[in-house]
N, C-alpha and C positions, 0 to 999 in steps of 0.2 A: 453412588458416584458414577458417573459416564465417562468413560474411556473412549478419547479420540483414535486412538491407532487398537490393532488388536498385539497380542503378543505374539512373538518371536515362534511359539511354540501352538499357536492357531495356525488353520489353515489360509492357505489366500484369499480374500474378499471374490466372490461373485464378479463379474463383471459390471452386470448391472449396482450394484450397493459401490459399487470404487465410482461409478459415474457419479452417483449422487453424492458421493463427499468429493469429489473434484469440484462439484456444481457449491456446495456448501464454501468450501474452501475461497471459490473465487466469490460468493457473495462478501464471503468476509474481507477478502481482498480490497471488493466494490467500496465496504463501510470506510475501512482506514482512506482510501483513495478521499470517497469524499466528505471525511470526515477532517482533513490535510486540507482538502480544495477550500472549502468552507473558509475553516480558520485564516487561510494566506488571503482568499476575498476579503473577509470583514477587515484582516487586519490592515491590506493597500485602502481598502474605504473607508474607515475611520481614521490611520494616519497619514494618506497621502493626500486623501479626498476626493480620490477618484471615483467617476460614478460605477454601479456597481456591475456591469457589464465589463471596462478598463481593470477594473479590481480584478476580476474575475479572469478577462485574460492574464494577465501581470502574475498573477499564483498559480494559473495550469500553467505556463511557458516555464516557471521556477521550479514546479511541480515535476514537471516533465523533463529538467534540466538543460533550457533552449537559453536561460537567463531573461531577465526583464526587458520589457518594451516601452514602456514611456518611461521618462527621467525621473530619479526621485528629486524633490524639493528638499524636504525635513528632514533632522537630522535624526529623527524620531525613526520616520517612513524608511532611509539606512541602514538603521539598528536592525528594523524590523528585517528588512530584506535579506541583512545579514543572516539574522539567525533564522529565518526563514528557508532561505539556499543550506544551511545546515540539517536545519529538520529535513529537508524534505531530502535529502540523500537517508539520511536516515529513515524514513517513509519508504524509498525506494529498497533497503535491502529487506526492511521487514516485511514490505507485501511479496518480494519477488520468495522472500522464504516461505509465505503462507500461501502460495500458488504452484511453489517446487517441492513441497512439504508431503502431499500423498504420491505424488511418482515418484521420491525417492526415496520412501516407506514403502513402496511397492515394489520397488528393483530390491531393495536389502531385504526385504523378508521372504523375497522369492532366494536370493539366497541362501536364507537360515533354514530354507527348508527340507526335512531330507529326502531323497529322491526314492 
């Protein structure tokens, strides 16, 4: 079994080894981002019908919570944007936790530790 953090009762990570799981951390960060981007593209280009450039702004601007830029038509394309604008705040607090997640594993274990 691989353990992401170390424990309370280890020493502090090296410098260099906290860089590379900061680097790990925002890859994974990377995935969820466009693993979100993706899904909100296909889903404005199959129900809006926009092409997939328009798709593709329309889901980062919702992505990034700027709200949509062309009108929707469908009542479908709606739904989607709805629950779409929901995911994607929820996309926002899980990556900003998977990117704050080793700095503030690193400030609390620096204080568990004894001096």
């Amino acid at each position: 079994m691989h353990v992401m953090f170390e424990h309370r009762s280890d020493t502090l990570l090296p410098y260099p080894v906290f860089i590379r799981r900061v680097i790990r951390h925002i890859g994974f960060a990377g995935m969820i981002l466009a693993a979100a981007l993706g899904a909100g593209t296909l889903g404005y280009h199959g129900l809006e019908n926009l092409s997939w450039v328009d798709a593709l702004l329309n889901a980062s601007m919702i992505l990034g919570g700027m709200g949509p830029v062309d009108t929707l038509h469908t009542t479908a394309g709606k739904l989607f944007a709805s629950a779409y604008a929901l995911f994607s705040g929820i996309v926002f607090l899980a990556t900003s936790g998977v990117l704050l997640a080793p700095f503030l594993h690193r400030l609390i274990h620096r204080f568990h530790l004894e001096k």
